[in-house]
C-alpha positions in Angstrom: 0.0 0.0 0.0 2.9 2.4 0.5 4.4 2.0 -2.5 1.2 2.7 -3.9 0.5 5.9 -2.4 4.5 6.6 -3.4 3.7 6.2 -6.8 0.4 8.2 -6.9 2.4 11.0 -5.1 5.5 10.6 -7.5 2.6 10.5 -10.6 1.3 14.4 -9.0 4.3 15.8 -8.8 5.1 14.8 -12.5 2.1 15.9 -13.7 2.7 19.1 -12.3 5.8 19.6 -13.5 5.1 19.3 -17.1 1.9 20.9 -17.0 4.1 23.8 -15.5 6.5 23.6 -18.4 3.7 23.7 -21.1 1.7 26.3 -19.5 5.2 28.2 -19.5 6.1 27.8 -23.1 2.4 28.0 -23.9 1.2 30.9 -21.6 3.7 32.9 -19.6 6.8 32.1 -18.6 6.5 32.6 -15.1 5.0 29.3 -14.9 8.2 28.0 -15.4 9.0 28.9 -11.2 6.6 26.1 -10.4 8.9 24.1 -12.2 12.0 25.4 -10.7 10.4 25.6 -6.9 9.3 21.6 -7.6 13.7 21.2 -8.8 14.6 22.6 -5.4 12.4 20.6 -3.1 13.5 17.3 -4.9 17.4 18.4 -4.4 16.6 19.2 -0.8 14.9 15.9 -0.3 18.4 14.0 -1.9 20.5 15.7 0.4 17.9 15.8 4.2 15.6 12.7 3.2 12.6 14.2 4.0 10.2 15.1 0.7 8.3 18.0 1.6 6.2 18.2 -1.4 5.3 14.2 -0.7 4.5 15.2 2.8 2.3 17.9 1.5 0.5 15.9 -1.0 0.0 13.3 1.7 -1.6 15.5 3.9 -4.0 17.3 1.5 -4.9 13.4 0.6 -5.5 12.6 4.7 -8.1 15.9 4.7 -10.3 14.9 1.9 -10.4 11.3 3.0 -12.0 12.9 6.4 
């Protein structure tokens, strides 16, 4: 079940990041800071082991299930 949930979390984030690329190269390009802010997290998680943006999506996931 936890890899599950690790996938659906790892599917979001992808999602967003290419929907932030198109809507930059498609709509304005300061959609591309989503993009950029999504970068940072994921080098921050590598180096401190703790995913914030997992931990976020997790916990929007734990209020709608409520």
């Amino acid at each position: 079940m936890a890899d599950q949930t690790q996938r659906i979390r790892d599917g979001i984030i992808g999602v967003a990041v290419v929907l932030s690329v198109v809507l930059g190269f498609k709509v304005h390009t300061g959609w591309f800071w989503i993009t950029g802010l999504i970068g940072v997290l994921m080098i921050a998680s590598a180096f401190s082991g703790i995913c914030f943006l997992h931990r976020f999506i997790g916990q929007c996931a734990m209020k709608s299930k409520s």
